[in-house]
C-alpha positions as CSV (number, residue, x, y, z in Angstrom):
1,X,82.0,242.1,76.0
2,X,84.6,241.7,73.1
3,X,87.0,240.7,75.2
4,X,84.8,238.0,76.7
5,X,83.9,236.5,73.4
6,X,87.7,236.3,72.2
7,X,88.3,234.4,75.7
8,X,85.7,232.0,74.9
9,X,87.0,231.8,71.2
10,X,90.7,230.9,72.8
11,X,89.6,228.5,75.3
12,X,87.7,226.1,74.2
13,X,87.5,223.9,77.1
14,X,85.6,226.9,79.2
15,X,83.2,227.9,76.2
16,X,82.1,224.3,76.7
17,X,82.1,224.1,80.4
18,X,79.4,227.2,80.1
19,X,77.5,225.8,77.4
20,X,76.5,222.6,79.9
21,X,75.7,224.9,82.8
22,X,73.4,226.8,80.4
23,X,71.8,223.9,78.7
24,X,71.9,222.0,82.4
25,X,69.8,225.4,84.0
26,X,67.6,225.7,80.9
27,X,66.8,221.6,81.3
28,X,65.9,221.9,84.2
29,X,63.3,225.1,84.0
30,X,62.0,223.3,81.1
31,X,61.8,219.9,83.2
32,X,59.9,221.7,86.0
33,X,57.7,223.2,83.4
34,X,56.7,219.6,82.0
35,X,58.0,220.7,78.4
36,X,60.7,217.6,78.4
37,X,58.1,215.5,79.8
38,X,54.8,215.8,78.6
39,X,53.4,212.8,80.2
40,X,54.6,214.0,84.1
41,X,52.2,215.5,86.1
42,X,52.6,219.5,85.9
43,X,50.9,222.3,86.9
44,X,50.1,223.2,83.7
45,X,48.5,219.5,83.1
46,X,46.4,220.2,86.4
47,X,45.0,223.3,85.3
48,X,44.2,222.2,82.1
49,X,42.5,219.6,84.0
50,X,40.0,222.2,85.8
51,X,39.4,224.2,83.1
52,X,38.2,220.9,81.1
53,X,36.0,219.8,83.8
54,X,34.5,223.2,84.2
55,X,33.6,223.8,80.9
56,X,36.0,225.7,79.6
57,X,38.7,228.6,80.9
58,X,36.6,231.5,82.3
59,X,39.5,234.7,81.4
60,X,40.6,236.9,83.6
61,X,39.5,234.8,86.7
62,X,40.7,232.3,88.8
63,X,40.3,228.8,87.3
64,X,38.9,227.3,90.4
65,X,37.0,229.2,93.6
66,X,36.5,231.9,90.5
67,X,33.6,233.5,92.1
68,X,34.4,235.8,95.4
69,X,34.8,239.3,97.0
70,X,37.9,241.1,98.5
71,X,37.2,241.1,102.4
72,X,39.9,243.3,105.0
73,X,40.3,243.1,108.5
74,X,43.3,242.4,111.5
75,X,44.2,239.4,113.7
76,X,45.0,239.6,116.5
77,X,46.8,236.3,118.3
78,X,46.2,234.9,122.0
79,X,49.1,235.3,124.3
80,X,49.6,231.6,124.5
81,X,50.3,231.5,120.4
82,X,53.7,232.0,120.5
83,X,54.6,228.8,122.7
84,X,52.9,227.0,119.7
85,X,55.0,228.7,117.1
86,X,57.8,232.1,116.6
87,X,55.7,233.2,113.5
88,X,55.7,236.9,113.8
89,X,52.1,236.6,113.4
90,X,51.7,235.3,117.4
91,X,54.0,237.9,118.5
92,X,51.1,239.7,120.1
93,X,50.9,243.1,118.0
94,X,47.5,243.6,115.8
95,X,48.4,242.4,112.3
96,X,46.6,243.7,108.9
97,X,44.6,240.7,107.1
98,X,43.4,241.3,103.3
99,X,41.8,237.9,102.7
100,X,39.1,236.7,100.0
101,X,35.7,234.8,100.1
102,X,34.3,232.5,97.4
103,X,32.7,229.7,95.9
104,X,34.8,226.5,94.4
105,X,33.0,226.3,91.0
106,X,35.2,227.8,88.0
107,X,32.2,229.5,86.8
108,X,32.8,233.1,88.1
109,X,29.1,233.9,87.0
110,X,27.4,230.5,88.6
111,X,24.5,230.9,91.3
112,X,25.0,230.7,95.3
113,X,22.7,228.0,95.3
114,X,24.9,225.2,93.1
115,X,27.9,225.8,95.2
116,X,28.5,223.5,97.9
117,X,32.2,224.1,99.3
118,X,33.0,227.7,100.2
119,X,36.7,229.2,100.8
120,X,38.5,231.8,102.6
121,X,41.9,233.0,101.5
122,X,44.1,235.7,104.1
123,X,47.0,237.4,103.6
124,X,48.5,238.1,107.2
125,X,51.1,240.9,107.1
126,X,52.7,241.9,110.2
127,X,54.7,245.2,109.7
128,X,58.2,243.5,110.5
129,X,57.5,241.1,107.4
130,X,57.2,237.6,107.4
131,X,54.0,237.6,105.9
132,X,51.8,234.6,106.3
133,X,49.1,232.8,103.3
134,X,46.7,230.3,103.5
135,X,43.7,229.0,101.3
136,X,41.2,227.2,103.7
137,X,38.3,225.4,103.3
138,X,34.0,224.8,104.8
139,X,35.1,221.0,104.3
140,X,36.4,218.3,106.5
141,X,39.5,217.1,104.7
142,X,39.6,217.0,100.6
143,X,38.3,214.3,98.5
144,X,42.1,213.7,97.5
145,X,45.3,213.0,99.4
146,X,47.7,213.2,96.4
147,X,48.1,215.6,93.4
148,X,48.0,212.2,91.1
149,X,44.4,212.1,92.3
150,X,43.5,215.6,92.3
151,X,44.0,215.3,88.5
152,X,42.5,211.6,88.0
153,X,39.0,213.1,89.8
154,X,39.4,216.2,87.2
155,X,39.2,214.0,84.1
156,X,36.9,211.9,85.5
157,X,34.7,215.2,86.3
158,X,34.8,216.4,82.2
159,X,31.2,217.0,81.0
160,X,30.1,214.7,78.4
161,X,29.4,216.8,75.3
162,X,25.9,215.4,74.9
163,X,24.7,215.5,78.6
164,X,26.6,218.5,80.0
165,X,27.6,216.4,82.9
166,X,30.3,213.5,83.4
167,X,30.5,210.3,82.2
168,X,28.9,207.9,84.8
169,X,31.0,205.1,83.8
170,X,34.6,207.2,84.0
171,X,33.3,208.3,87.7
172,X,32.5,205.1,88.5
173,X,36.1,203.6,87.9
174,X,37.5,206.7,89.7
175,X,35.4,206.1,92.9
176,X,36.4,202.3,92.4
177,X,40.3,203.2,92.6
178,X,39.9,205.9,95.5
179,X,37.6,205.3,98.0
180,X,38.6,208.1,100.5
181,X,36.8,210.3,97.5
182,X,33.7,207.9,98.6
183,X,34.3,209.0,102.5
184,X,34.9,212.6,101.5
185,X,31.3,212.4,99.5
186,X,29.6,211.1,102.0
187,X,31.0,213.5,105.0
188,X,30.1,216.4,103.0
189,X,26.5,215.1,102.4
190,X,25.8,214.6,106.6
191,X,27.6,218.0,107.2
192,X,25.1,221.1,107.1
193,X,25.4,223.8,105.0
194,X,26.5,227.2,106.7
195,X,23.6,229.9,105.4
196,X,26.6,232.0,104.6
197,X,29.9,233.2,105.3
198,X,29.9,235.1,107.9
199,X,28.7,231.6,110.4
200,X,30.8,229.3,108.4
201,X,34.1,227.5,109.5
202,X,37.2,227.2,107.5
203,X,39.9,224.6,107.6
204,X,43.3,224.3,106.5
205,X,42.8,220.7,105.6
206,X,46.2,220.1,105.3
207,X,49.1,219.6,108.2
208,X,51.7,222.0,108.8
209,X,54.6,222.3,111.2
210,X,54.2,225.1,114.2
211,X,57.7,226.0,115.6
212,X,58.0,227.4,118.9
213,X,60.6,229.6,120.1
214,X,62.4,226.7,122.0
215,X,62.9,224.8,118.4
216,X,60.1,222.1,119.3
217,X,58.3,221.0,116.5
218,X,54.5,219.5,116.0
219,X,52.2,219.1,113.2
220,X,48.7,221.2,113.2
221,X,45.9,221.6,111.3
222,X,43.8,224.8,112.0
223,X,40.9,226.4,111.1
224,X,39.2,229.6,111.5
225,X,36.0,229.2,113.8
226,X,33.0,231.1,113.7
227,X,31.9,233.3,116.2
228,X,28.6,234.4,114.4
229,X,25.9,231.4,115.5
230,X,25.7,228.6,112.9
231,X,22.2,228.4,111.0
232,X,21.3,226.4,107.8
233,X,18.9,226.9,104.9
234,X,16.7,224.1,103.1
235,X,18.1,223.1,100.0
236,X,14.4,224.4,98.3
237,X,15.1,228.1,100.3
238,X,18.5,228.1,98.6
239,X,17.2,227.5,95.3
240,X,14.9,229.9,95.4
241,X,16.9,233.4,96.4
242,X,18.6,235.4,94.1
243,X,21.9,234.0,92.2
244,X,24.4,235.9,94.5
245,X,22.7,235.7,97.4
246,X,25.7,234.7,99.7
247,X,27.4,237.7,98.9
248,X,24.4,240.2,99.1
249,X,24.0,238.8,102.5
250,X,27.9,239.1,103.2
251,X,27.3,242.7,102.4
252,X,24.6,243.0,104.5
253,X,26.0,241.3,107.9
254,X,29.1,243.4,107.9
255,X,27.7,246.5,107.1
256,X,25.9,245.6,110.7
257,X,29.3,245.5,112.6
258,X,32.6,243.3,112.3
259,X,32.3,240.1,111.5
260,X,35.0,237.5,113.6
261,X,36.3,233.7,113.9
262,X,38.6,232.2,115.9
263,X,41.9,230.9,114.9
264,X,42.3,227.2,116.8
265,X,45.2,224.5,116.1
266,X,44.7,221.1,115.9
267,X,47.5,219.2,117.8
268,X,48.6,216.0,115.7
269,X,49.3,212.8,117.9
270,X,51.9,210.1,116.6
271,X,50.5,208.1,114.2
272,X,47.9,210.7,113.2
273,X,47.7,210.6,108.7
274,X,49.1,213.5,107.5
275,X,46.8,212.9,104.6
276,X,44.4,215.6,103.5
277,X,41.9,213.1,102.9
278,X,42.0,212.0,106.2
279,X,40.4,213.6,108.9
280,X,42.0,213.7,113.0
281,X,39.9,211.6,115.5
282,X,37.9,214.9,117.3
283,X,39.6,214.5,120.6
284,X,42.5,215.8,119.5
285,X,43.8,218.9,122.0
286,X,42.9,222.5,120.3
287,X,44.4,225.4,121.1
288,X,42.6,228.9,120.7
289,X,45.8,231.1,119.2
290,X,44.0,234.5,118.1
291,X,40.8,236.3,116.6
292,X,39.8,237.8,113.0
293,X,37.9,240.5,113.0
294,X,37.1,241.4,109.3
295,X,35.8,245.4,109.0
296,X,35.3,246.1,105.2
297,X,34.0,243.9,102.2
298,X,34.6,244.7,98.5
299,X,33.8,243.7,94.8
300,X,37.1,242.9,92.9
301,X,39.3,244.8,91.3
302,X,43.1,246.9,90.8
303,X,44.5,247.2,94.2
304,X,42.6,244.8,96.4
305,X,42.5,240.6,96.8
306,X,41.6,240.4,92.8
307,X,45.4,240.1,91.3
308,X,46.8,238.3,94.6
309,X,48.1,234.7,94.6
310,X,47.1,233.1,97.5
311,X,49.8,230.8,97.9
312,X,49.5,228.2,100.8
313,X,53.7,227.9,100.9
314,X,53.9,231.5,101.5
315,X,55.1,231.1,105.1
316,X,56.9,233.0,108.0
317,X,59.5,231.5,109.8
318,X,57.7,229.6,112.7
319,X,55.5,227.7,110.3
320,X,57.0,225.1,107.9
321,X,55.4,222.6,105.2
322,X,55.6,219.2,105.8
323,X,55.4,215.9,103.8
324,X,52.1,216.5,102.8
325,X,52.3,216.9,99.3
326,X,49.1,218.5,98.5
327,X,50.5,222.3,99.6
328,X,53.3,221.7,96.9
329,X,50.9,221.0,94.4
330,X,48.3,223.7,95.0
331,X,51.4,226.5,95.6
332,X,52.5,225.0,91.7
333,X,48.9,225.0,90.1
334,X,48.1,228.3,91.7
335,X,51.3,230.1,90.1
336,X,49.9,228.6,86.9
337,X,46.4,229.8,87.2
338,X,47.7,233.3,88.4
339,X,50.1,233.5,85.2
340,X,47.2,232.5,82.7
341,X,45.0,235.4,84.2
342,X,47.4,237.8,84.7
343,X,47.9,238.3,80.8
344,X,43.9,238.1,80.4
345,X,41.4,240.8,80.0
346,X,39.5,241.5,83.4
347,X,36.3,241.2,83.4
348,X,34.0,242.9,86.1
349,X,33.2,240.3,89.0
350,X,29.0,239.1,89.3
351,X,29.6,241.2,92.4
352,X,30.8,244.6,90.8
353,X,31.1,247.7,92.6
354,X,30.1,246.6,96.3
355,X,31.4,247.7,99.6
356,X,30.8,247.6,103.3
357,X,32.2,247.8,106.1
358,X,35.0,250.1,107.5
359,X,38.7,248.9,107.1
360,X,40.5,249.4,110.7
């Protein structure tokens, strides 16, 4: 180490040569961070964002879809996956899933009732590695096709003080300036409410690329497809059961046997948005690629779903982003919310100390 510094000391040229790599490496981390720019959009600015329009940071939890339960299971893909794409995933071989189920509120602690999107997060793991993540979605497309409005609908969405809810006026001029938020409103309003999880359909909303073994690439969407039969409940039958209703009843149904969906990939013509906003004309050809069977259902806590980031950019090879931007921004804003709670005390869940189910 002495010997190093009197280098440095005799060469001066080289002590600055290393100087500008350092500072050039410690601009940019700061850069990505949003310190040397605190008016560029950052992850740290988005989460601010939520947990303004959410009343608040809730510790210890998620900052958005804060209310959920650990769920485990397998997949198991269809023999014609692996035309579609090389992910180890298709290869065949039953793979171990540990996944999550929630609501999209921040309020870890808010009723069944007031939540109108619901979420399922998986962790795929086959044992040769090349683990696959996702973070999908009850909802036809997002209100937003780009983080810039992601963030503008968050501001828009901060209670008024005096009312507790936003300001009419701000929302107004939001819906003005982005009328696919108008489209998304309106889809979710004619779109019936699953009565729980367990006969509700998830989507990845937004496009990746599925490559097959020959190098051919396409753009997908999927979504995970119940096979329990769809049923709804009046908005007044909602209100009136208990506050974590969905999840006593999640509880209930797999304690009965496995619950399962099918995993099916949306084919992408040319032309077709690659726009999470947007949603793919129906006729679109699907492709049934494999089943989830989920066994065993769990409260949060140390060593399940709880402390796992459920990054949509962690990928196996076979499966690659693409110039949708929204995955970028979710896998940035995700890191951020995980960082926050990881240094928070952890409170018990509003479902604590609940299981069913075997894991197989």
């Amino acid at each position: 180490m002495l010997k190093t510094l009197d280098l440095l000391r005799r060469n001066p040229v080289q002590t600055a040569a290393i100087a500008i790599v350092l500072a050039t490496v410690i601009g940019v981390l700061a850069y990505a961070a949003g310190y040397l720019t605190p008016h560029r959009l950052s992850a740290s600015r988005i989460v601010d964002a939520i947990e303004e329009s959410g009343g608040g940071p809730h510790e210890g939890f998620r900052r958005a879809h804060a209310k959920g339960i650990c769920i485990a299971g397998t997949f198991l893909a269809t023999p014609g996956a692996k035309s579609l794409s090389s992910a180890a995933v298709f290869a065949g071989l039953p793979v171990p899933v540990t996944g999550r189920f929630a609501e999209s509120p921040p309020d870890p602690y808010g009723a069944d009732a007031a939540a109108s999107v619901r979420s399922m997060a998986l962790r795929l793991q086959p044992s040769e590695g090349a683990e696959w993540r996702m973070a999908i979605n009850d909802t036809l497309g997002l209100a937003v096709s780009t983080p810039q409005a992601f963030y503008e609908l968050q501001v828009a969405s901060r209670p008024n003080p005096r009312t507790g809810k936003p300001d009419p006026t701000k929302m107004g001029a939001y819906l003005q300036k982005h009328p696919e938020t108008v489209a998304f409103a309106a889809r979710m309003k004619a779109k019936p409410l699953a009565s729980g999880f367990a006969n509700d359909s998830y989507n990845s909303v937004d496009g990746f690329i599925f490559v097959a073994p020959d190098g051919s690439r396409q753009l997908v969407r999927w979504s995970m497809q119940a096979e329990d039969v769809f049923a709804t409940l009046a908005p007044e039958e909602r209100a009136s059961r208990s506050g974590n209703y969905l999840f006593d009843d999640l509880l209930g149904r797999v304690a009965r046997g496995p619950m399962k969906w099918r995993l099916v990939a949306t084919i992408a013509m040319p032309g077709d948005p690659n726009k999470a906003a947007e949603v793919w004309p129906s006729e679109r050809r699907q492709v049934d690629i494999g089943e989830l069977t989920i066994s065993h259902v769990e409260s949060e806590a140390t060593g399940n779903c709880r402390d796992l980031n459920f990054d949509p950019l962690v990928l196996p090879p076979g499966i690659e982003p693409s110039d949708d931007p929204i995955p970028f921004a979710r896998s940035a804003v995700y890191s951020e919310s995980f960082r926050r709670r990881s240094g928070e005390p952890k409170p018990p869940s509003a479902i604590a100390n609940r299981s069913a189910g075997t894991v197989q």
